[in-house]
N, C-alpha and C positions, 0 to 999 in steps of 0.2 A: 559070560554065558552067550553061545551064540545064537541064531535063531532058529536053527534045526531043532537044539539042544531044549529048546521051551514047551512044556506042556501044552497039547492043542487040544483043546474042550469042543467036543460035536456038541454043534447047535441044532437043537430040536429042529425037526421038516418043518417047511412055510406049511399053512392051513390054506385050503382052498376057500373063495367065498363060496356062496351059494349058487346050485346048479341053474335057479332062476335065473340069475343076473347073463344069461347067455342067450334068454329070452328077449330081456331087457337092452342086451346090445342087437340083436337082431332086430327087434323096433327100432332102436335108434338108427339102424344102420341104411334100412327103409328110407326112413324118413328122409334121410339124408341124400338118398337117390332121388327122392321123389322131384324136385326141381330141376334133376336133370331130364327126369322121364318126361317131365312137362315141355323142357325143352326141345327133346326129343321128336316129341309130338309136334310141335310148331314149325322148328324146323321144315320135317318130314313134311308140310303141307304146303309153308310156304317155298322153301327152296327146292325142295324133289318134286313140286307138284311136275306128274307130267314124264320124269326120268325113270328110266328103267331103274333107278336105286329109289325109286318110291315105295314104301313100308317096310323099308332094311332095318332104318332105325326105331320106328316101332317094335322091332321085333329081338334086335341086340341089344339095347339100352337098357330096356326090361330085364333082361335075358342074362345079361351081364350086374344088373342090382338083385337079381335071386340068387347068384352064383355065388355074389358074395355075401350075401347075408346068411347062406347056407355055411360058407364055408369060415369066414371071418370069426365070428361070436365064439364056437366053441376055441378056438386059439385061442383068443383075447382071452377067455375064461381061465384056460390052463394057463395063462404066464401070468395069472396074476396073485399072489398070495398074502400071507401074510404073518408075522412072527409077533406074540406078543410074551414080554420079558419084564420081570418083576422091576425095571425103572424102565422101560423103554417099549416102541414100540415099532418094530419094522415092517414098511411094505415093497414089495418087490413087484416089478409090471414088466411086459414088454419083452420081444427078443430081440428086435432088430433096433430097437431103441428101449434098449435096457437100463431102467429108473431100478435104483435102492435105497429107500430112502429110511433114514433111522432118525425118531422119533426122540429126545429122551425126557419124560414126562416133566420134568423140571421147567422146559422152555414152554410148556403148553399154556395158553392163555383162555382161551375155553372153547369150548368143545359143542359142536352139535350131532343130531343123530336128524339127516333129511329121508323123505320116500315122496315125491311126486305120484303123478298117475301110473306110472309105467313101473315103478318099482312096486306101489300099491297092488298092482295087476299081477305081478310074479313073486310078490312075498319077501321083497328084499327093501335094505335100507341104506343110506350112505354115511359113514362115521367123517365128520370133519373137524378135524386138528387146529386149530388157530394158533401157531405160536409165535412167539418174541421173535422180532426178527425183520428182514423185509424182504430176501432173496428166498423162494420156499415156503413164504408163512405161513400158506396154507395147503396141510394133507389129507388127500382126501381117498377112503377104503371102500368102494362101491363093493354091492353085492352081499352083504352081511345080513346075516336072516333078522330084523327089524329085534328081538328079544335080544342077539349076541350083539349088536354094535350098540342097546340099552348098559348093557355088562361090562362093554370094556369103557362106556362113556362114567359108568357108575365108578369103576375100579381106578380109571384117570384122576375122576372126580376126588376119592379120595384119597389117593398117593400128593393131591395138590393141595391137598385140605394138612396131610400129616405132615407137608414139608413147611405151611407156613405155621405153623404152631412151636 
Protein backbone atom coordinates (compact mmCIF):
# COMPACT_ATOMS: atom_id res chain seq x y z
CA UNK A 1 0.00 0.00 0.00
CA UNK A 2 1.36 3.17 -0.95
CA UNK A 3 1.04 6.55 0.87
CA UNK A 4 -1.38 8.14 -1.43
CA UNK A 5 -3.27 5.08 -1.19
CA UNK A 6 -3.97 5.56 2.94
CA UNK A 7 -6.97 6.93 4.52
CA UNK A 8 -6.32 10.59 5.73
CA UNK A 9 -8.58 11.28 8.91
CA UNK A 10 -9.32 15.43 9.14
CA UNK A 11 -8.39 16.43 12.52
CA UNK A 12 -10.74 18.59 14.27
CA UNK A 13 -9.69 22.71 13.96
CA UNK A 14 -6.99 23.85 16.80
CA UNK A 15 -9.36 25.87 19.54
CA UNK A 16 -8.54 29.33 20.20
CA UNK A 17 -7.52 30.30 23.92
CA UNK A 18 -9.17 33.08 25.40
CA UNK A 19 -9.72 36.49 23.71
CA UNK A 20 -8.21 37.79 27.30
CA UNK A 21 -4.95 36.31 27.00
CA UNK A 22 -4.21 39.26 24.15
CA UNK A 23 -4.85 41.53 26.94
CA UNK A 24 -2.57 39.69 29.03
CA UNK A 25 0.26 39.71 26.16
CA UNK A 26 -0.13 43.43 25.75
CA UNK A 27 0.72 43.91 29.61
CA UNK A 28 3.44 41.75 29.12
CA UNK A 29 4.61 43.31 26.17
CA UNK A 30 4.64 46.88 28.00
CA UNK A 31 6.26 45.76 30.52
CA UNK A 32 8.92 44.66 28.72
CA UNK A 33 9.50 48.00 26.98
CA UNK A 34 9.30 49.61 29.98
CA UNK A 35 13.32 49.48 30.65
CA UNK A 36 13.84 50.49 27.49
CA UNK A 37 11.75 53.55 27.79
CA UNK A 38 13.63 54.31 31.01
CA UNK A 39 16.52 54.01 29.10
CA UNK A 40 15.33 56.07 26.65
CA UNK A 41 14.69 58.75 28.91
CA UNK A 42 18.41 58.86 30.49
CA UNK A 43 19.82 58.63 27.61
CA UNK A 44 17.76 61.64 25.99
CA UNK A 45 19.18 63.80 29.04
CA UNK A 46 22.38 62.59 29.47
CA UNK A 47 23.85 62.19 25.89
CA UNK A 48 21.17 64.64 23.69
CA UNK A 49 21.21 67.02 26.47
CA UNK A 50 21.78 70.21 24.30
CA UNK A 51 21.51 68.43 20.54
CA UNK A 52 19.14 69.09 18.24
CA UNK A 53 18.03 65.17 18.66
CA UNK A 54 16.93 66.12 22.09
CA UNK A 55 13.40 64.57 22.92
CA UNK A 56 13.43 62.22 19.54
CA UNK A 57 13.78 59.45 21.89
CA UNK A 58 11.36 60.44 24.25
CA UNK A 59 9.13 60.47 21.83
CA UNK A 60 10.00 57.19 19.40
CA UNK A 61 10.78 54.76 21.98
CA UNK A 62 7.45 55.26 23.52
CA UNK A 63 5.98 55.53 20.29
CA UNK A 64 7.48 52.31 18.98
CA UNK A 65 6.42 50.14 22.41
CA UNK A 66 2.52 51.30 21.77
CA UNK A 67 3.00 50.19 18.19
CA UNK A 68 3.88 47.10 19.16
CA UNK A 69 1.72 46.17 21.98
CA UNK A 70 -1.09 47.31 19.76
CA UNK A 71 -0.16 45.31 17.00
CA UNK A 72 1.81 42.11 18.51
CA UNK A 73 -0.88 40.45 21.08
CA UNK A 74 -3.74 39.98 18.82
CA UNK A 75 -1.08 37.90 16.38
CA UNK A 76 0.50 36.08 19.21
CA UNK A 77 -3.27 35.19 20.04
CA UNK A 78 -4.32 33.92 16.61
CA UNK A 79 -1.15 31.47 16.18
CA UNK A 80 -1.84 30.07 19.10
CA UNK A 81 -4.16 27.09 19.67
CA UNK A 82 -4.84 24.07 20.76
CA UNK A 83 -6.10 20.41 19.89
CA UNK A 84 -7.26 18.13 22.72
CA UNK A 85 -7.48 14.24 21.75
CA UNK A 86 -8.90 11.34 23.67
CA UNK A 87 -5.00 10.18 24.70
CA UNK A 88 -3.14 13.20 23.71
CA UNK A 89 -2.90 16.59 23.88
CA UNK A 90 -1.61 19.22 21.07
CA UNK A 91 -0.47 22.79 21.19
CA UNK A 92 0.38 24.74 18.21
CA UNK A 93 2.17 28.68 18.63
CA UNK A 94 3.97 30.77 16.49
CA UNK A 95 4.45 31.62 12.74
CA UNK A 96 7.77 32.62 12.23
CA UNK A 97 8.89 30.16 14.67
CA UNK A 98 6.47 27.69 14.46
CA UNK A 99 6.29 25.19 17.77
CA UNK A 100 3.79 21.84 17.48
CA UNK A 101 4.11 20.26 20.12
CA UNK A 102 2.07 16.78 21.04
CA UNK A 103 1.33 15.89 24.27
CA UNK A 104 0.58 12.12 24.70
CA UNK A 105 -1.03 11.88 28.20
CA UNK A 106 0.90 8.60 29.01
CA UNK A 107 4.30 10.66 29.50
CA UNK A 108 2.50 13.26 31.75
CA UNK A 109 3.92 13.43 35.19
CA UNK A 110 1.64 16.04 36.68
CA UNK A 111 0.05 18.79 35.82
CA UNK A 112 -0.73 22.32 37.15
CA UNK A 113 -3.40 24.99 36.32
CA UNK A 114 -1.33 28.71 37.14
CA UNK A 115 -3.16 32.56 36.95
CA UNK A 116 -0.78 35.38 38.45
CA UNK A 117 -2.10 38.89 38.56
CA UNK A 118 -2.25 39.57 34.98
CA UNK A 119 -3.98 36.46 34.00
CA UNK A 120 -6.41 37.10 37.36
CA UNK A 121 -7.00 40.57 35.74
CA UNK A 122 -8.27 39.19 32.28
CA UNK A 123 -9.96 35.98 33.25
CA UNK A 124 -7.40 33.51 31.92
CA UNK A 125 -5.34 30.57 33.25
CA UNK A 126 -2.04 28.61 32.26
CA UNK A 127 -2.49 24.63 31.96
CA UNK A 128 1.22 23.26 32.63
CA UNK A 129 2.29 19.58 31.51
CA UNK A 130 5.22 18.25 33.42
CA UNK A 131 6.22 15.19 31.57
CA UNK A 132 8.84 12.18 31.57
CA UNK A 133 11.59 13.31 29.89
CA UNK A 134 14.26 16.13 29.87
CA UNK A 135 14.21 17.77 26.30
CA UNK A 136 10.52 19.67 26.42
CA UNK A 137 9.37 18.45 29.82
CA UNK A 138 7.70 21.03 30.31
CA UNK A 139 4.27 22.30 28.21
CA UNK A 140 2.81 25.10 28.80
CA UNK A 141 -1.11 26.41 27.20
CA UNK A 142 -1.56 30.12 28.28
CA UNK A 143 -4.82 31.81 27.90
CA UNK A 144 -7.32 29.13 28.97
CA UNK A 145 -10.45 30.41 30.55
CA UNK A 146 -9.19 29.50 34.48
CA UNK A 147 -12.85 26.64 34.57
CA UNK A 148 -11.37 24.90 30.81
CA UNK A 149 -7.62 24.48 31.72
CA UNK A 150 -9.64 22.93 35.57
CA UNK A 151 -11.23 20.45 32.77
CA UNK A 152 -8.55 19.36 30.78
CA UNK A 153 -6.15 19.25 34.03
CA UNK A 154 -9.31 16.99 35.61
CA UNK A 155 -9.54 14.76 32.24
CA UNK A 156 -5.42 14.27 32.28
CA UNK A 157 -5.82 13.69 35.76
CA UNK A 158 -7.96 10.81 35.02
CA UNK A 159 -6.74 9.12 31.73
CA UNK A 160 -3.41 8.98 34.35
CA UNK A 161 -5.43 7.50 37.15
CA UNK A 162 -7.05 4.74 34.25
CA UNK A 163 -3.63 3.89 32.87
CA UNK A 164 -2.02 3.06 36.11
CA UNK A 165 -4.79 0.68 37.47
Amino acid sequence: MTAEALPIKAEPALQQVERGYINVVRVRTLLAWLPLIIGAVVLDRVALDGSRWQGALLVLVPLLALITAVIAPPRIWLRLGYRLAPTLLQVVRGWLFHTDTVVPFVRVQHIDVTRGPRDKAFGTATLVLHTAGTHNSIVTLPGLAPDRAAEIRELIRGHIRSDLE
